[in-house]
C-alpha positions as CSV (number, residue, x, y, z in Angstrom):
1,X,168.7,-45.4,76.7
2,X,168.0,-44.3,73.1
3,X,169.4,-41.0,71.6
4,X,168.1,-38.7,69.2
5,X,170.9,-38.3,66.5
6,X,172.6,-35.5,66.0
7,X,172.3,-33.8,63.3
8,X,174.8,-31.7,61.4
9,X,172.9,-30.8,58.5
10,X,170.0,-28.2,58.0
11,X,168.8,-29.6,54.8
12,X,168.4,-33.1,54.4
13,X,167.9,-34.1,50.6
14,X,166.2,-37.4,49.0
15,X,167.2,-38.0,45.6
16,X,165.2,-41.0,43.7
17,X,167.9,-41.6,40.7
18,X,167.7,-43.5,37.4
19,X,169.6,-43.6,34.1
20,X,167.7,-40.2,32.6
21,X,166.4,-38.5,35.1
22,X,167.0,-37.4,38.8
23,X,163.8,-36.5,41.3
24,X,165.2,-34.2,44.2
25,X,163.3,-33.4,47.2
26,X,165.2,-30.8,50.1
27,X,163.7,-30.6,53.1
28,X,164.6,-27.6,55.4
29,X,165.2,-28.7,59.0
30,X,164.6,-25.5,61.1
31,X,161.7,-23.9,58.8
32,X,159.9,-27.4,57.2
33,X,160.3,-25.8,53.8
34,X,160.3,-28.4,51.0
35,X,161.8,-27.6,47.6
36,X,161.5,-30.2,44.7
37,X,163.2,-30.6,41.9
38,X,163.3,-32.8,38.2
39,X,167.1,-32.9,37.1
40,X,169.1,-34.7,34.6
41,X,171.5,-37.3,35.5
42,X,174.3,-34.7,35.1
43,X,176.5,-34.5,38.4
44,X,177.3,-30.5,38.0
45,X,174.0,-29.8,37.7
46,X,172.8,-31.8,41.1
47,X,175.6,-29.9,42.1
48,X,174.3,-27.0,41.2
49,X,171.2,-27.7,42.8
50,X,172.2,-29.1,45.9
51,X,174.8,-25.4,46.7
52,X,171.2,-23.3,46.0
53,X,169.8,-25.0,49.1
54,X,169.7,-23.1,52.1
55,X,172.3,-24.4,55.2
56,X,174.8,-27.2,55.3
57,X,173.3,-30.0,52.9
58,X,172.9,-34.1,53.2
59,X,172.4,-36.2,50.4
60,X,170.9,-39.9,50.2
61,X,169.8,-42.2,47.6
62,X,169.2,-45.6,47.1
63,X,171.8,-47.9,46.2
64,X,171.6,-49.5,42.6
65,X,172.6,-49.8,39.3
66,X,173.8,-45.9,38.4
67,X,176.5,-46.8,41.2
68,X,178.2,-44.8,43.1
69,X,179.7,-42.5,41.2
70,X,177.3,-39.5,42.1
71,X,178.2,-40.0,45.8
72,X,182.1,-39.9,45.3
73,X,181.5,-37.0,43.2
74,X,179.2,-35.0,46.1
75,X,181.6,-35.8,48.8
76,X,184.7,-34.4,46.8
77,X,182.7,-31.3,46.4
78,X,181.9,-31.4,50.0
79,X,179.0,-33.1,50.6
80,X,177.9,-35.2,53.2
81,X,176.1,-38.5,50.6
82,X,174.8,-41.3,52.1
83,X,174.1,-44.7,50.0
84,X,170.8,-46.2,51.5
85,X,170.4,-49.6,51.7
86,X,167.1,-50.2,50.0
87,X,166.2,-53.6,52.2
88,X,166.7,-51.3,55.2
89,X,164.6,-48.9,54.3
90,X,161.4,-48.1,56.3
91,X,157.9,-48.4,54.8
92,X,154.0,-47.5,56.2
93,X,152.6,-50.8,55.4
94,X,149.6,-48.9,54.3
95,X,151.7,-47.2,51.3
96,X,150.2,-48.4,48.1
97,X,151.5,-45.2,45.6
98,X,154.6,-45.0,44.4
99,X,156.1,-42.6,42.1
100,X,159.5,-40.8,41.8
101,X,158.5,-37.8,43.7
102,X,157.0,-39.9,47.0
103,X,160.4,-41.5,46.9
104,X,162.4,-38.7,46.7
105,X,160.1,-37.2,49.8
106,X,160.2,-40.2,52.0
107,X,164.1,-40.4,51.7
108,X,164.7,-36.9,52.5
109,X,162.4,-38.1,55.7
110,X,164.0,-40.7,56.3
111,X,167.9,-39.0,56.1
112,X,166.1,-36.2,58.5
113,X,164.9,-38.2,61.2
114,X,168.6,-40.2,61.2
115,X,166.8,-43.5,59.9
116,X,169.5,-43.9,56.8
117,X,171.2,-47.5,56.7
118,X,173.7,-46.9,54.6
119,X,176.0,-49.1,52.5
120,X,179.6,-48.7,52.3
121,X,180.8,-46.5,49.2
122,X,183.8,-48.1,47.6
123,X,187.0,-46.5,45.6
124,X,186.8,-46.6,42.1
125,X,190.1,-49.5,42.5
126,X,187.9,-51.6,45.0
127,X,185.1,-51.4,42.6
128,X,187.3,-52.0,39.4
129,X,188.8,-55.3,41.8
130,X,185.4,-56.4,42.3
131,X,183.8,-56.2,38.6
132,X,186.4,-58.0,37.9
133,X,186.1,-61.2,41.0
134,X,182.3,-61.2,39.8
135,X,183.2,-61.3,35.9
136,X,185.3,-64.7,37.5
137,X,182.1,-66.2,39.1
138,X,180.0,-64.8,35.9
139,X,182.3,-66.9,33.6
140,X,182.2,-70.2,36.2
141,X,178.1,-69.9,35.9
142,X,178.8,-69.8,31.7
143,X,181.5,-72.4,31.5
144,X,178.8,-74.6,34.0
145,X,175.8,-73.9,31.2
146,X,178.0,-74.9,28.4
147,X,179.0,-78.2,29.9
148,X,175.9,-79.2,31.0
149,X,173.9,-78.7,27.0
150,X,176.9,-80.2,25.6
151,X,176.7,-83.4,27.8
152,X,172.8,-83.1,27.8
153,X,172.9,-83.2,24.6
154,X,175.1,-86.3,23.9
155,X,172.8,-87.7,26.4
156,X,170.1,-87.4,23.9
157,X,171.9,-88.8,21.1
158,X,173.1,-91.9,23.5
159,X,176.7,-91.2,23.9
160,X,178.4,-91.6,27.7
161,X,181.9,-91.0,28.0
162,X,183.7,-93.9,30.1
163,X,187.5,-92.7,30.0
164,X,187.8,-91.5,33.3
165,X,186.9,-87.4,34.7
166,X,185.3,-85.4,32.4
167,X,186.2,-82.5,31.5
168,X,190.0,-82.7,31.0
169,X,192.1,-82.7,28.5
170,X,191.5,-86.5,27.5
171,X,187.9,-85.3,27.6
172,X,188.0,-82.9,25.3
173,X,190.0,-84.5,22.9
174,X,186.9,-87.3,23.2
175,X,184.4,-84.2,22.7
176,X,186.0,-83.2,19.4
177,X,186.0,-86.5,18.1
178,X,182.5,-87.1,18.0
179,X,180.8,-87.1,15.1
180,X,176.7,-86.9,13.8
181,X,174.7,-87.9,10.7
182,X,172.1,-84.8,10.3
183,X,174.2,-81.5,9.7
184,X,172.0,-79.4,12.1
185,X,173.3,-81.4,14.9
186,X,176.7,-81.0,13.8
187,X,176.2,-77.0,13.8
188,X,175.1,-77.1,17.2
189,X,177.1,-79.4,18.5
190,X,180.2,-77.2,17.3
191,X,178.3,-74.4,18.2
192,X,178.2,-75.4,21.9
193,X,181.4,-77.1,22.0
194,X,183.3,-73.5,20.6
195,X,181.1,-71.7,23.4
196,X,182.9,-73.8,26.0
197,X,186.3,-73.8,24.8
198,X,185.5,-69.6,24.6
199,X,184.9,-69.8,28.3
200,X,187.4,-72.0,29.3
201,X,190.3,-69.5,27.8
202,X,188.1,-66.6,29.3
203,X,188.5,-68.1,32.7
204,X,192.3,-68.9,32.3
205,X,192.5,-65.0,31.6
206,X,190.6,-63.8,34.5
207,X,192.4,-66.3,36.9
208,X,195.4,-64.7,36.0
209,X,194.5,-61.5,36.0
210,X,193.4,-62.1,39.7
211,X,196.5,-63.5,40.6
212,X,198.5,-60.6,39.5
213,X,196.3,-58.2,41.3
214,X,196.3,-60.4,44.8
215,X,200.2,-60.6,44.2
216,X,200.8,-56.8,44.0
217,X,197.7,-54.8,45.3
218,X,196.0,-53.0,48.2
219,X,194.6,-56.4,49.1
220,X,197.9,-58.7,49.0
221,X,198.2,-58.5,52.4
222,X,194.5,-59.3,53.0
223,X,194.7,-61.9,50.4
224,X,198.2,-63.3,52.5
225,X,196.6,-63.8,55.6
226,X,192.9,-65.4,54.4
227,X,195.1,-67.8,52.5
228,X,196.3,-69.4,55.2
229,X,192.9,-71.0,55.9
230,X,192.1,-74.6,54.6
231,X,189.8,-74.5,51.2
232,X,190.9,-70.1,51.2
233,X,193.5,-69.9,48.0
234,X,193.9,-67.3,46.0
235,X,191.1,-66.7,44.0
236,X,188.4,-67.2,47.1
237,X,190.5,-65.0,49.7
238,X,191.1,-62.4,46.7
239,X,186.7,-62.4,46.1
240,X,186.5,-62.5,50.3
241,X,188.5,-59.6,50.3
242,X,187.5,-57.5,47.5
243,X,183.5,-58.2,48.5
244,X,183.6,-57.1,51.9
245,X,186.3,-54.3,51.6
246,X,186.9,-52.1,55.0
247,X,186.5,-55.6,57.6
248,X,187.0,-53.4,60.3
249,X,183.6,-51.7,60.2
250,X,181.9,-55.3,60.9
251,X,182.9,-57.1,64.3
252,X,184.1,-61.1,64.4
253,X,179.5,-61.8,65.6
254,X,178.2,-59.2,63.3
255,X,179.8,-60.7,59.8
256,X,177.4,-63.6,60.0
257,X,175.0,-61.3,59.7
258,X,176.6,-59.3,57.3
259,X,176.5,-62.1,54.9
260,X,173.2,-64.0,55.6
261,X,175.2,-66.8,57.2
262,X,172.5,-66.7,60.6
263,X,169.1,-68.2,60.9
264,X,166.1,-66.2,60.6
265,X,163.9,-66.0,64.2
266,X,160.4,-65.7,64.8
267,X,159.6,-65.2,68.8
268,X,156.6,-64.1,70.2
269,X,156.4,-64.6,74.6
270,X,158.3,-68.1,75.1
271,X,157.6,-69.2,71.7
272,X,161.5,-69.1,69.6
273,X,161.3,-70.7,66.4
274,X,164.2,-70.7,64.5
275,X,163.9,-71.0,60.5
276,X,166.9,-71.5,57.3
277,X,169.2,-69.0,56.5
278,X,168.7,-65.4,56.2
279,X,170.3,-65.1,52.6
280,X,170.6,-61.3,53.2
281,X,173.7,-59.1,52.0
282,X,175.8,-59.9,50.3
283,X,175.3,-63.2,48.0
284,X,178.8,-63.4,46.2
285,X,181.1,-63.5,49.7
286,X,178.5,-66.1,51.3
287,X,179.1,-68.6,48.4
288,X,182.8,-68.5,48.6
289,X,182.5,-69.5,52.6
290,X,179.8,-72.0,51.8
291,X,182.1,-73.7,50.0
292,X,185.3,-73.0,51.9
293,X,183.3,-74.9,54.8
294,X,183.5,-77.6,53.0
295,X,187.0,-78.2,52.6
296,X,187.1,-79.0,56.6
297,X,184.8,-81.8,56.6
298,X,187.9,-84.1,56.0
299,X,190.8,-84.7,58.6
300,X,193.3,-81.8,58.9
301,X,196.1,-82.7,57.2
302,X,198.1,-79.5,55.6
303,X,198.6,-79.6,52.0
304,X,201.6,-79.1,49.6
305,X,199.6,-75.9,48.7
306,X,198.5,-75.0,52.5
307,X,202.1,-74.7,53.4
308,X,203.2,-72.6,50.2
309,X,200.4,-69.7,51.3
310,X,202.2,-70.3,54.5
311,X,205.5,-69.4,53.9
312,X,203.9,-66.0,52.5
313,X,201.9,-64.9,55.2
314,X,203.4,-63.7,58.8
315,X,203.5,-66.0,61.7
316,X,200.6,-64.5,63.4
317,X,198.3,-65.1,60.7
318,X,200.0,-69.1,60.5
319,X,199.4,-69.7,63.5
320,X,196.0,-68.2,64.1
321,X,194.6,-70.0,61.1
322,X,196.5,-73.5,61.8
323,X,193.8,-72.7,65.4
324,X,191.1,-71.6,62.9
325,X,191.6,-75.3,61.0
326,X,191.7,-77.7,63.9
327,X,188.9,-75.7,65.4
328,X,186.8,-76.4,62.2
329,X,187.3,-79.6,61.5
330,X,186.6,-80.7,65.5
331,X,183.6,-78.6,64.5
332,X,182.6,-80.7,61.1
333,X,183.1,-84.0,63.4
334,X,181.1,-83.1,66.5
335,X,178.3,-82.4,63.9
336,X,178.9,-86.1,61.9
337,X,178.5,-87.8,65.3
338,X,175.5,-85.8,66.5
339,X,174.4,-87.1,62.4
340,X,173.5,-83.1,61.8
341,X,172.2,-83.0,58.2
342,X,175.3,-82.0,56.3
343,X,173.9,-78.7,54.8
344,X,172.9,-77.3,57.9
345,X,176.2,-78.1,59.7
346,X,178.0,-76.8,56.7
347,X,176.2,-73.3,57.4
348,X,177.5,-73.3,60.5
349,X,181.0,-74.3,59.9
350,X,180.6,-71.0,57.0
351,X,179.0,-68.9,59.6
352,X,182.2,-69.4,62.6
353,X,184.6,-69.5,59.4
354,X,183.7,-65.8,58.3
355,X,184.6,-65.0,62.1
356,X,187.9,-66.5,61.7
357,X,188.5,-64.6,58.4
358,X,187.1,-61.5,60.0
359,X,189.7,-61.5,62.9
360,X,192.2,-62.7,59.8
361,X,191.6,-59.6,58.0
362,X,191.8,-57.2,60.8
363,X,195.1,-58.8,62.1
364,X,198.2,-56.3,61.4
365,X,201.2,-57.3,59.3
């Protein structure tokens, strides 16, 4: 049976924020007053604002690029600040207006009437962590774009390197060497060339600035554990970690869901049609399992590497993962028999392989 929500405030408050101005709307519980208000992005004076209002005070606003550093600031003053999860958030189909105020209205609604998803507020370190995982993947998309116009563009020109894998040292050695007749080539080539050599020592700098933070951090232990898990290392159990943050607020079915890793459903009577991927939540933690899943298409063998994460990580998390890796690569052959396309039984193997490191994650030292 469904329950009303209790509520434990007496004024609920929307607040649409942007980068220069704040729209406030309180709405009194017990008298249906409504007080509005056009403020400044200044946290003392939402403060300020928020303490005039009559009766214990909730907060919510959308989740977006200001952050969340105006709801760590309300809840050390005191106040109860939700982050909204703007996907989740309820809309009259018929709604064809909107402006700042009407936001500001329907979220106060919305936090009265108990109907706030909200999104989990990290620290200021879990934040800094993250910015820095995604300035990693940021720098792997760049260091992809430079590669691809600098061998696009030999392409053109008729050049094919034959010496063995690209992008080695051998390589590059070949890329400096080459040469071109019209000097506005020559700039760009040099032009591109420096832009990938730029990233490459970016990328070197970030990796090690990841390790040093999964080495001695509030996540080494997290980071330990998800490591022991074929095609996890460092850098993919330290974005896993840093991504998801507090693992036990999800369960081992729910993080599929979490991360878009089930298929969307349409059913209507006995009709159940099941369609691709939901792609919701969040997009950075989904790519690092997509491609951890992977790694267990080929026969279980423990590497080198595999065993060194070992020997770091306690003996339940060994031999829960050793489980998690025979289990997933039984998994990747029952689909090559049954001749599953390979992308859709790769999204499965991600989907049972975020349960693994959910159950990873939770695990005590």
């Amino acid at each position: 049976m469904w329950e009303a929500p209790v509520k434990l405030q007496r004024t609920s408050v929307g607040l649409d924020v942007h980068a220069r101005s704040v729209v406030g709307c309180g709405l009194d519980g017990d008298t249906g007053e409504v007080f509005q208000r056009r403020l400044t992005p200044d946290y003392r004076e939402i403060l300020d604002w928020l303490q005039s209002l009559p009766g214990r005070v909730a907060v919510t606003y959308e989740a977006g690029p200001t952050g969340f550093g105006l709801a760590r600031f309300l809840a050390a003053a005191g106040i109860l600040c939700l982050v909204a999860a703007p996907s989740k958030l309820q809309r009259p189909a018929g709604d064809r207006v909107k402006t700042d105020a009407r936001d500001a209205v329907h979220l106060a609604r919305l936090l009265h009437l108990g109907q706030i998803v909200e999104v989990a507020i990290p620290t200021q370190a879990q934040e800094a962590a993250r910015d820095l995982a995604r300035a990693r993947d940021d720098c792997r998309i760049d260091l992809m774009s430079a590669r691809q116009r600098i061998s696009k563009m030999l392409l053109r020109q008729g050049i094919v390197y034959y010496g063995g894998q690209a992008w080695t040292g051998k390589h590059e050695m070949w890329l400096r060497g080459q040469r071109f007749d019209e000097p506005a080539l020559t700039l760009t080539y040099d032009a591109s060339l420096d832009a990938m050599v730029t990233c490459v020592h970016r990328r070197d700098r970030l990796d090690e600035a990841i390790a040093v933070m999964a080495a001695d951090s509030e996540f080494t232990p997290i980071v330990r554990r998800l490591s022991c898990v074929r095609g996890i290392s460092t850098l993919t159990a330290f974005g896993l970690a840093v991504e998801i943050g507090d693992w036990s607020r999800l369960t081992g079915r729910s993080i599929g869901a979490y991360l878009g890793l089930v298929p969307t459903e349409y059913s209507s009577g006995a009709t159940r049609v099941q369609g691709g991927l939901t792609k919701t939540g969040n997009g950075h933690a989904r790519r690092l399992l997509v491609e951890a899943a992977w790694h267990h298409r080929p026969p279980y063998r423990p590497s080198r590497d595999l065993r060194r994460r070992w020997d770091q990580a306690p003996t339940a998390a060994r031999e829960r993962a050793h489980t998690a890796n025979h289990r997933l690569h039984h998994r990747w052959a029952a689909f090559d028999a049954r001749k599953k396309q390979r992308v859709v039984a790769n999204a499965a193997i991600a989907r049972e392989l975020a349960g693994w490191c959910w159950s990873l994650a939770v695990m005590g030292d």
